[in-house]
N, C-alpha and C positions, 0 to 999 in steps of 0.2 A: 328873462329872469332866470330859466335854467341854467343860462349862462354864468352867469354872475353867481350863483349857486355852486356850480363846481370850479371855478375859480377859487371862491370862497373857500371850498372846502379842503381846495387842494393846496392852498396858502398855510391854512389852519394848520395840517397834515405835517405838512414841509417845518412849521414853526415849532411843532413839538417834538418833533423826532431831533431837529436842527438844533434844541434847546437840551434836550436831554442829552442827545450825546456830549454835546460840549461840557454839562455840569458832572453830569455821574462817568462815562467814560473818560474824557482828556483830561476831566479837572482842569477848563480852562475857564479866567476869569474876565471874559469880554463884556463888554456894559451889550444895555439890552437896547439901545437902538440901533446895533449892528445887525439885531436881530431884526428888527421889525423893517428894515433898509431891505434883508434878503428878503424878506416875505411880501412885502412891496414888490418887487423884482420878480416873486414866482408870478404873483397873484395879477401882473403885469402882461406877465408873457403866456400863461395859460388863458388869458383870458384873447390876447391877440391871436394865441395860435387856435383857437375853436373857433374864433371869426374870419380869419383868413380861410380855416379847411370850412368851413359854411359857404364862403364866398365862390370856394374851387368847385365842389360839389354842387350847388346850384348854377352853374356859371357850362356853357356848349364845352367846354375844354373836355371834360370826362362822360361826353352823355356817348358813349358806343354804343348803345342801342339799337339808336333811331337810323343809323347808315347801314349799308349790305356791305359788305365787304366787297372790292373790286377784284372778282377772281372769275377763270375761264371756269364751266361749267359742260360745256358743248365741246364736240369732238373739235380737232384743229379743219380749219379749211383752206388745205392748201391739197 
């Protein structure tokens, strides 16, 4: 649910900043399902990319913890 929350929000975010600039800065007159196609798009890939880095994070690839490191500690024995 968190998830889908900051996806949301970050969709949300993306569409009004993406909406304003184009009206009051460029003065451009694009229809608004161009808009809501980008925001689809964010709301798409923030939500892929929190699930993918969830999947990294729980997953042995990054647990450096639980190993020692393999390094000499003791004098050489030759």
């Amino acid at each position: 649910m968190n998830d889908i929350f900051v996806a949301l929000l970050s969709s949300l975010l993306f569409f009004i900043i993406n909406f304003c600039e184009s009206k009051f800065l460029k003065k451009d007159k694009r229809a608004i399902q161009s808009y809501f196609k980008e925001t689809i798009y964010v709301f798409i890939s923030v939500y892929l990319g929190i699930f993918i880095f969830e999947r990294l994070v729980s997953s042995s690839l990054f647990d450096y913890q639980k190993s020692s490191p393999p390094a000499f500690v003791d004098g050489p024995e030759f």
